[in-house]
Structures are given as structure tokens and as C-alpha cells.
C-alpha positions in Angstrom: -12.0 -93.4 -43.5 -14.6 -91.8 -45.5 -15.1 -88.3 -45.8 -17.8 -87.3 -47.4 -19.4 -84.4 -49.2 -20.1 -81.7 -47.2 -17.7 -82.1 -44.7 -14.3 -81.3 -46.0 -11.3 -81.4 -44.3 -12.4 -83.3 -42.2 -12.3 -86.6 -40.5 -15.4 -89.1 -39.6 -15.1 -92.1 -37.4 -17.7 -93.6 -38.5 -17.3 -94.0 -42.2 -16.6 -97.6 -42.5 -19.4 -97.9 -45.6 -18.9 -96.8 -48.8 -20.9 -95.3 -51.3 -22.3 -97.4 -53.4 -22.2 -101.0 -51.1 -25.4 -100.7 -49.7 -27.2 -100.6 -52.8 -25.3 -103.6 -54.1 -26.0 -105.5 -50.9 -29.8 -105.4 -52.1 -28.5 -107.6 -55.6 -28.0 -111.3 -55.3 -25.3 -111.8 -57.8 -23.5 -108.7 -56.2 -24.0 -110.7 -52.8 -22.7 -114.0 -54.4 -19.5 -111.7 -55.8 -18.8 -110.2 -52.6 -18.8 -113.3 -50.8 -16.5 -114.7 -52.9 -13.8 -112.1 -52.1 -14.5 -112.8 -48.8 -14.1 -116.3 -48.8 -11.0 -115.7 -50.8 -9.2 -113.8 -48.1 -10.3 -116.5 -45.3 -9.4 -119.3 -48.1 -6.2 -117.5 -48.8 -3.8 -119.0 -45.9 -5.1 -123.1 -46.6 -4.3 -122.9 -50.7 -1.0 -120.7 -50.0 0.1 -123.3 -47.8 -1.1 -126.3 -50.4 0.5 -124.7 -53.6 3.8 -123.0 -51.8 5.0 -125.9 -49.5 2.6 -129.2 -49.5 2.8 -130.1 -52.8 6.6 -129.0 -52.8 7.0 -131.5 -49.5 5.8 -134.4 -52.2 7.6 -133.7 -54.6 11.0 -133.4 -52.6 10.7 -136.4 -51.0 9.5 -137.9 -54.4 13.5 -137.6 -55.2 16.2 -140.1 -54.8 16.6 -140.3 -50.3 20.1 -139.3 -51.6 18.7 -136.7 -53.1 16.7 -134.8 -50.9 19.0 -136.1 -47.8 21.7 -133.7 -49.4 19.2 -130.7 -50.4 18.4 -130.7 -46.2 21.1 -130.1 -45.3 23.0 -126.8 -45.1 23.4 -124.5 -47.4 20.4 -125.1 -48.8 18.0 -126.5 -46.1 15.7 -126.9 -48.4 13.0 -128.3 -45.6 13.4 -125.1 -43.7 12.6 -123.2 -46.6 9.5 -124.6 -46.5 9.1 -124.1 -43.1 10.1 -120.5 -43.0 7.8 -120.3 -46.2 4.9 -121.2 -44.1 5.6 -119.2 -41.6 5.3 -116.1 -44.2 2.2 -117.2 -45.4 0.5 -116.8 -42.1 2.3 -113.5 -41.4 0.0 -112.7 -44.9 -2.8 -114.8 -43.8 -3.4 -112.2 -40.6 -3.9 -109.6 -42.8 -6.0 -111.4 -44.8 -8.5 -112.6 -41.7 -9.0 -109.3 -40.7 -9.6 -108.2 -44.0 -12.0 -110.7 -43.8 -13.4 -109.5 -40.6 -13.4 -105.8 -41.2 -15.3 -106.9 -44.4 -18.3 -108.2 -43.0 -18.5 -106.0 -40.3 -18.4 -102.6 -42.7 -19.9 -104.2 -45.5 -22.9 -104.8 -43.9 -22.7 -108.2 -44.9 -23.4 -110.3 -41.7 -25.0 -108.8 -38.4 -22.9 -109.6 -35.4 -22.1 -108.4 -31.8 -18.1 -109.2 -31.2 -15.3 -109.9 -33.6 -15.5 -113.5 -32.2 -19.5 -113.7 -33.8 -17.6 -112.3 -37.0 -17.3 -115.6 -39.7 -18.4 -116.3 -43.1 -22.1 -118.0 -42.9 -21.8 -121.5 -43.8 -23.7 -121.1 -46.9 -20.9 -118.9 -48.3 -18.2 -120.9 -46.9 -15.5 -122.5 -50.0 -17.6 -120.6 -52.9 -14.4 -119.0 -53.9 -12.5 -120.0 -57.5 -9.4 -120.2 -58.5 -9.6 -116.4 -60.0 -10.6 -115.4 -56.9 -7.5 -116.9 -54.7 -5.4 -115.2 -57.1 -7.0 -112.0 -56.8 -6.5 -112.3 -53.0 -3.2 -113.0 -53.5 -2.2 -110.7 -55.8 -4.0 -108.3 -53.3 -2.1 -108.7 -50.6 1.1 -108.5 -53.2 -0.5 -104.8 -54.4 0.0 -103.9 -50.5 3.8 -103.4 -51.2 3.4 -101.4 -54.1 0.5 -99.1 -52.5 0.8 -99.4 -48.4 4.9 -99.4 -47.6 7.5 -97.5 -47.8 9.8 -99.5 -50.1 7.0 -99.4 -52.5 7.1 -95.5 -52.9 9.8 -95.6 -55.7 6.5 -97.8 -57.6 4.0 -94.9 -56.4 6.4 -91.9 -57.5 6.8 -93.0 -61.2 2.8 -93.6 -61.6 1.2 -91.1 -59.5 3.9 -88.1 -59.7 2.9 -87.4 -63.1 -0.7 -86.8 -61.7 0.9 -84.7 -58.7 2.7 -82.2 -61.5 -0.3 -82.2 -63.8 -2.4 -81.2 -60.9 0.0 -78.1 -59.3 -0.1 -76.5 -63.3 -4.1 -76.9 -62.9 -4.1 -74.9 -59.6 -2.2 -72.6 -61.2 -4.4 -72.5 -64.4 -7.4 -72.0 -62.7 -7.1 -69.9 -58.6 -10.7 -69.6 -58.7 -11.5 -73.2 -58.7 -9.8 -74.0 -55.2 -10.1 -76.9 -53.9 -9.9 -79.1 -57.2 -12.3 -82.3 -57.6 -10.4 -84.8 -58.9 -11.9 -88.1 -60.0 -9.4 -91.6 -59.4 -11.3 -94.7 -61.5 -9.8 -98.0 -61.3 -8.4 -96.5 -57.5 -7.6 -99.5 -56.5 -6.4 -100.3 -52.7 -6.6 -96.0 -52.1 -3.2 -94.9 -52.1 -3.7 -91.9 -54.6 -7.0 -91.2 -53.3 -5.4 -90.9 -49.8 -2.6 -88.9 -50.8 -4.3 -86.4 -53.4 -6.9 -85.8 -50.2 -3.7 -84.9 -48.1 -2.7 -83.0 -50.4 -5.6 -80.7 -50.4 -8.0 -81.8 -53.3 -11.4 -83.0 -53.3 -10.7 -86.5 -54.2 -13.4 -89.6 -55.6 -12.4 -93.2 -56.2 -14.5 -95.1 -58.0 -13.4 -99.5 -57.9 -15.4 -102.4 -59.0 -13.4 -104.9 -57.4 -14.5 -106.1 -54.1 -10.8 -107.6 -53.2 -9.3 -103.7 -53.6 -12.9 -102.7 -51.8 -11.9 -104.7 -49.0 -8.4 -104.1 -48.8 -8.3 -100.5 -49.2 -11.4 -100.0 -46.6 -9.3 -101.9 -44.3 -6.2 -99.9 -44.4 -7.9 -96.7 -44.5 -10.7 -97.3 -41.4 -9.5 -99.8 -39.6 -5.8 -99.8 -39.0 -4.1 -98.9 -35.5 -1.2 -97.8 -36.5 1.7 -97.5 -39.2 4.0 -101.2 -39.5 0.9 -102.6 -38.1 1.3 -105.7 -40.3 4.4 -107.6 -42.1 4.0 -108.7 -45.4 6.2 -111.4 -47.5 4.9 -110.5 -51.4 8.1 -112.6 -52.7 7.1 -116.2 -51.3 4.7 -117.1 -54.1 7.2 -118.2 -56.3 10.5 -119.9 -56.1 12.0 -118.7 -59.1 14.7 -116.4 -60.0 15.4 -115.2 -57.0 19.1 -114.5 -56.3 19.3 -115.9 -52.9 16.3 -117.2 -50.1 17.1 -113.7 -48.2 15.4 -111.9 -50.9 12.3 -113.9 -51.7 11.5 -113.8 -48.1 12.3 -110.2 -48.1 9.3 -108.5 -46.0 7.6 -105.3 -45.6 5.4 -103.2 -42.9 2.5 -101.9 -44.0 1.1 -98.7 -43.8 4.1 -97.4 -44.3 1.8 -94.5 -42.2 -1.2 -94.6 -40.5 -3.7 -93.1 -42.4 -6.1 -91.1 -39.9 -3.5 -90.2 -37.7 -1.3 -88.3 -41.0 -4.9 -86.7 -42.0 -5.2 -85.2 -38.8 -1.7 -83.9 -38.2 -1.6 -82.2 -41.9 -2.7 -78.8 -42.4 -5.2 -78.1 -45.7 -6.2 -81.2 -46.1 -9.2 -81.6 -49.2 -11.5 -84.3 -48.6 -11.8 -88.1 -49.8 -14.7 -90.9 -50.3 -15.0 -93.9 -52.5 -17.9 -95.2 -54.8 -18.2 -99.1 -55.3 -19.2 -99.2 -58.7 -19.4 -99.7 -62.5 -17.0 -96.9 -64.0 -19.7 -96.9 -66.2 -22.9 -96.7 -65.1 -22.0 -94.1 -62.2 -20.1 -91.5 -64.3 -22.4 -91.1 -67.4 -25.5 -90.0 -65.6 -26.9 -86.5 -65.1 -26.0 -86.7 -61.2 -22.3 -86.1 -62.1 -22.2 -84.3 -65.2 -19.7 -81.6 -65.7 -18.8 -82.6 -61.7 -14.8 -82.7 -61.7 -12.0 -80.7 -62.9 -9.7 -83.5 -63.7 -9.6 -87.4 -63.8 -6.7 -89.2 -63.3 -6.7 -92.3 -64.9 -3.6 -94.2 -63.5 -3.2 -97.6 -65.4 -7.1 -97.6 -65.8 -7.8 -97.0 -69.7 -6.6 -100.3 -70.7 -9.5 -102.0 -68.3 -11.8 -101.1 -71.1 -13.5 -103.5 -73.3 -14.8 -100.6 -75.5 -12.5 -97.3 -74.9 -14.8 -95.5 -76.3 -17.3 -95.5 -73.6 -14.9 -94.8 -71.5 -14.1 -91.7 -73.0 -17.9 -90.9 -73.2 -17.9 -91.3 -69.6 -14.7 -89.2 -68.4 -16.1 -86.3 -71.1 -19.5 -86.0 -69.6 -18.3 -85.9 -65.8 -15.3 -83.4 -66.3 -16.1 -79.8 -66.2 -15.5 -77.6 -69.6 -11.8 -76.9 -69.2 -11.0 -79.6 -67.1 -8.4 -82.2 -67.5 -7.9 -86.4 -68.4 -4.2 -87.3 -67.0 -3.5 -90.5 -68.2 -0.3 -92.7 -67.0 0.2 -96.8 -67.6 0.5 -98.7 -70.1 -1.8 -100.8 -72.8 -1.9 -104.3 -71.2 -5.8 -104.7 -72.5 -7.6 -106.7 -69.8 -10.0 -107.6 -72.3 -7.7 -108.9 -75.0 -8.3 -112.6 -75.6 -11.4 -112.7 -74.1 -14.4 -112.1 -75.8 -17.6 -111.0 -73.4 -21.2 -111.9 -73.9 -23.2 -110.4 -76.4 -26.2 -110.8 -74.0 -28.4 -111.1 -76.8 -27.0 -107.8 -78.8 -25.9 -108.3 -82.3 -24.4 -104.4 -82.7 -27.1 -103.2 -84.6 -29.1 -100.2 -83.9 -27.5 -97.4 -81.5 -26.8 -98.2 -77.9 -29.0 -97.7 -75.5 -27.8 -96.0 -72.8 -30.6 -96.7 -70.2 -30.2 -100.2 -70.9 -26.4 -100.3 -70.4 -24.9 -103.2 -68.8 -21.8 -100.5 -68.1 -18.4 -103.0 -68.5 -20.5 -105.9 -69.3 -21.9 -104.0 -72.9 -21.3 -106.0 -75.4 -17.7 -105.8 -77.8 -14.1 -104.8 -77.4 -11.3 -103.9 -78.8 -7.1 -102.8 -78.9 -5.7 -100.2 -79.9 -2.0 -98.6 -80.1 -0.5 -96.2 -78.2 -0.8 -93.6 -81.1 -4.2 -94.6 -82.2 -5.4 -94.2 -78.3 -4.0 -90.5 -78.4 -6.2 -90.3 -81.9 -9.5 -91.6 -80.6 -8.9 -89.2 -77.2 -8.7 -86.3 -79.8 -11.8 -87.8 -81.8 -13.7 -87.9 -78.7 -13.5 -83.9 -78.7 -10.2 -83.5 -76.2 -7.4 -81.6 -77.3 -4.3 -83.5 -75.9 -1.8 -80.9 -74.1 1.2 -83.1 -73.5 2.4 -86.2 -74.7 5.4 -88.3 -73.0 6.4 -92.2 -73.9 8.8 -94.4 -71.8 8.0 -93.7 -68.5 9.7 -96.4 -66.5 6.4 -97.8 -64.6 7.5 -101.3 -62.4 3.8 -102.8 -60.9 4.7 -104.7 -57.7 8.1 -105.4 -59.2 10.9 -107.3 -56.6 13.6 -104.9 -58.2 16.0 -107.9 -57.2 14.6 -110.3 -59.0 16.1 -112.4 -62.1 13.3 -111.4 -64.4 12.4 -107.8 -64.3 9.2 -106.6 -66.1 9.4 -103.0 -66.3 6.7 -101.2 -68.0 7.3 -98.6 -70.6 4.5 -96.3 -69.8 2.5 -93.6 -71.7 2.0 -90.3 -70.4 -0.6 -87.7 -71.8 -2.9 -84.9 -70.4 -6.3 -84.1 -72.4 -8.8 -81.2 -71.7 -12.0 -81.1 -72.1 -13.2 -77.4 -74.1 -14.4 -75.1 -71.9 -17.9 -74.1 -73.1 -18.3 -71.8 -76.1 -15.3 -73.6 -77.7 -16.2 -75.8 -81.0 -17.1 -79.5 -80.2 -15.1 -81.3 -82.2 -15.8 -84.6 -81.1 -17.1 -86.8 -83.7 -19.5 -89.3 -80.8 
């Protein structure tokens, strides 16, 4: 459900595209990338069921027959675990195969008549890696966190800071209504969705093709709320208290997403942009465009922060706001990108940029972040530490990994104010 510029408030049926795709649609490697998502989701159901239950199968009746006679029968049943485990994977699987189908319908990818003409083209059949099942698994896992209702305790201590920071700013400035608020790194939607509901002019921007897919399902293509039923537990057999809880499941969407946009009154307006943080945001097109850019566990998806921050300066408006929430889990750390030829001498040339893909990286602290934010020319308003931030956490799980997020809001000087930043 795209909405696009010019027609705020309300609701299109027919934005199934979004911005950005049918440019990339033109680029081979970007083809070959989104084909491997694709073949991810239809791949997802055949390596679930391999790496959950088959090889388990072999290596329970690899055990003594005393053994594994004992472990079938009650209370453990160990066999129907396996069984019901299966059965959970194909509960996922459906949403993954219409994923899949929704995909290459409003991607453009393939041309067909009927849903039954709607397969991946031979040539593009098994091209997905190992990376790529995982990021279709942990997609469907991200579903609970963004697209049910149990997952709103997730949502409420990662996107209610943005909701607060957002209230003082239409407070701050009247004469601005509707805000334009900027969501990089929006994942599967969920804040997008909700800040348009709630009456702002919201933007995502994602470079991943498995959140393109998934969110662009939920959002156009749904029929209703608790259309699908989702086991995000079944992955993994360990430390889980009991078998009732790792095959815990949830509905998702929790609501249907047109039908809550039509019955709410002021909505703003939403659309999505599939691309590069980097090479959208720096250019003249969006320049001084929004009055705030919520960054929610986004900054530490940089390689080199500080392009980030060159980015997120040059598309807020003087006076507007960076509200950051998450934590510093550096995707980059570890892993050293291409130099593409570039030895770091000379400036950077930002015609030339290969956005995320620019050569070096780096990590920094929590405090030195907030020191390179105010180096880069923002003055930082509020500062909180310890938010308690759980990412797709079973909160009855043995092992609990809670994060202990950073919260900080950063404005951009209004014009006439001294430029302070230092790059």
C-alpha cells in the first residue's frame, strides 16, 4: 500500500511497486540479488524441513534402539516433535510462497496472467546461499516482532521513543504540519505504517530485498488481520522450557493494514524507496527534504558512520531532528569490504560513490558516536542509555539477549546558526 506524494491521506489500490525497483529491475546484478531472495522464500520450506527434522530423524535413530525406543514414547515423543515441527514449518512456508508470489507479480520480475503462471523461471531456480535462507528465515522470525500483537511489547520499547520525540516536534514547530519523517533501515514497515497512521508524512528507505518483499506483502496484499500463523520458535531446539513454548505461534497482521488506514481519521501519507541509504539521500533531489529521521537500530549498519551522518545532515531541514534508538552491534565489524581499487588517498568522490559498498569501516563507542554526531555539526538535545530493547526475543526462553539500547535526539541548526561541523 503505497501512497505517494501528492496524494496524502489517502489510499491507492494500485501501489504494489515501489519507488526505486523499477530502476533496479534494469541492473543485472540487482536482478541476480533479487532473485535470490526470491528463491530463498520458495527454498525456505525444503532446507527448514532438512536442517529442523531430517537430519534430526538420522541422528535419533543413529542411537542405541533402546534409546530412541524410550525417547518415543510419552512424555517426550520425541518422533512427534518432529512431526509437529514439520507441520510448523509449512504453516511458515505459506507465508513464504506467497511472498514469493506477491514478489514477482509486484516486482515486476516475471510477466504472467494467473497466480498459477506465477513461478520462479528455471534459470533462477536453487541460486539462493546459505545467507540467503537465513535471511528468509530470520524474515519470517522479524514477522513476530513487527506484524503481531504479542510483538508490540518489542515495537513499544524501540519505536515509542520516536512517537515522544515526534509529539515535542509538533509542538516545537505548528507551522510545519504534517511532519516528513524519514525511516532508513525500515525494515518489514511497521513504523512506517504506524507513523503514517499517525498523521505524518512518512519515507522508508530498505536495501534488503527479503524486508522489500515481506513488508510489500503485508502492506498490499493481505486480506485481512490473523491471516497467517506463524511458529518463530521452531528453529532451534534449545533452551526452551517445555515443547508448548517453542511451538508457541502467532497471527500476523496483528491488523490489516488498508482496512486500519481507512477507518482512522488524519491519517499522513506513506511510500517506500528500495535503495542505497546512501546514494538516494545525499543528492540535491532531497536536500533539506525532512524534518526528522528516525533511525531505529540503523546507525550501526554503517561501515563508515560518517557518511551516514553526511547523508541524514544534507536531507534534514535546518532545525530538524536525528532520533536515534538501538544499540552498536556493527554489521560491519569483522568484515572488511572491498577497496574496489581505492587506496584512501585523495578526497572521496561523491559522484563516483559506490554508497555502502565505499571503501573502509570502522567502530566506535557509544560516547564517541554521540562525539562524532556533535562533530558532524548537530547539537545533541537528549541523551538516555539502557533502554531495554529485546529484537525478536522468545521472552520464555532459557537464554535471554536483551539489548541495552542508546537513546539520543540530534538537530540539525536552523539556518543562520554557526556551522560547526568540522566535514
Amino acid at each position: 500500500m503505497e501512497v505517494e506524494d501528492g496524494t496524502y491521506g489517502e489510499v491507492e489500490d494500485n501501489g504494489s511497486r515501489w519507488n526505486g525497483v523499477e530502476e533496479a529491475i534494469e541492473d543485472p546484478e540487482e536482478i541476480r540479488v533479487l532473485f535470490c531472495a526470491l528463491d530463498s522464500f520458495r527454498g525456505y520450506a525444503k532446507a527448514a524441513h532438512l536442517h529442523c527434522t531430517h537430519l534430526r530423524r538420522q541422528a535419533f535413530y543413529a542411537l542405541p534402539q533402546a534409546h530412541w525406543q524410550l525417547l518415543a514414547q510419552p512424555p517426550f515423543s520425541y518422533l512427534d516433535v518432529l512431526n509437529r515441527t514439520d507441520d510448523a514449518i509449512e504453516s511458515n512456508a505459506e507465508l513464504c510462497r506467497i511472498i514469493l508470489k506477491c514478489g514477482l507479480r509486484s516486482f515486476g520480475a516475471i510477466e504472467a496472467v494467473s497466480d498459477e503462471e506465477l513461478t520462479m523461471p528455471k534459470e533462477w531456480t536453487g541460486i539462493a546461499k546459505y545467507n540467503d535462507m537465513d535471511k528468509a528465515r530470520s524474515t519470517v522470525r522479524q514477522f513476530y516482532r513487527d506484524w503481531s500483537a504479542e510483538g508490540a511489547g518489542e515495537r513499544d520499547a524501540c519505536y515509542g521513543p520516536v512517537y515522544r520525540a515526534l509529539d515535542a516536534e509538533k509542538a516545537r514547530y505548528p507551522d510545519r504540519q504534517p511532519l516528513k519523517v524519514l525511516v532508513p533501515g525500515a525494515g518489514l514497515g511497521r513504523l512506517v505504517f504506524d507513523l503514517c497512521r499517525l498523521g505524518y508524512h512518512t519515507e522508508g528507505n530498505e536495501i534488503s530485498y527479503h524486508q522489500l518483499l515481506g513488508s510489500s506483502y503485508i502492506l498490499n496484499s493481505t486480506e485481512r488481520a490473523g491471516q497467517h500463523t506463524i511458529y518463530p520458535w521452531i528453529h532451534s531446539f534449545s533452551n526452551h522450557r517445555s515443547r508448548e513454548n517453542q511451538f508457541r505461534s502467532y497471527k500476523i497482521p496483528d491488523i490489516h493494514p488498508q482496512t486500519t488506514l481507512l477507518e482512522t481519521q488524519g491519517i499522513g501519507s506513506m511510500q517506500m524507496c528500495a535503495a542505497d541509504f546512501l546514494c538516494l539521500y545525499e543528492d540535491e533531489e532531497h536536500k533539506d527534504a525532512y524534518d526528522a529521521v528516525a533511525a531505529v537500530f540503523f546507525l550501526d549498519t554503517a561501515p563508515n558512520l560518517i557518511r551516514y551522518l553526511q547523508a541524514i545532515r544534507s536531507c534534514l531541514k535546518p532545525g530538524g531532528v536525528l532520533i536515534n534508538v538501538g544499540p552498536l552491534l556493527w554489521h560491519f565489524e569483522n568484515h572488511v569490504p572491498s577497496h574496489n581499487g581505492y587506496d584512501g588517498d585523495g578526497d572521496h568522490d561523491e559522484n563516483q560513490s559506490l554508497g555502502i559498498a565505499d571503501p573502509g569501516s570502522f567502530e566506535l563507542t557509544d560516547d564517541e558516536v554521540v562525539a562524532l554526531v556533535e562533530k558532524m555539526g548537530f547539537v545533541v538535545e537528549k541523551r538516555e542509555a539502557g533502554l531495554r530493547a529485546p529484537y525478536v526475543q522468545d521472552d520464555r526462553s532459557m537464554l535471554q539477549t536483551i539489548y541495552s539500547a542508546s537513546h539520543w535526539i540530534a538537530r540539525k541548526p536552523n539556518v543562520g546558526c554557526e556551522d560547526t561541523a568540522v566535514i
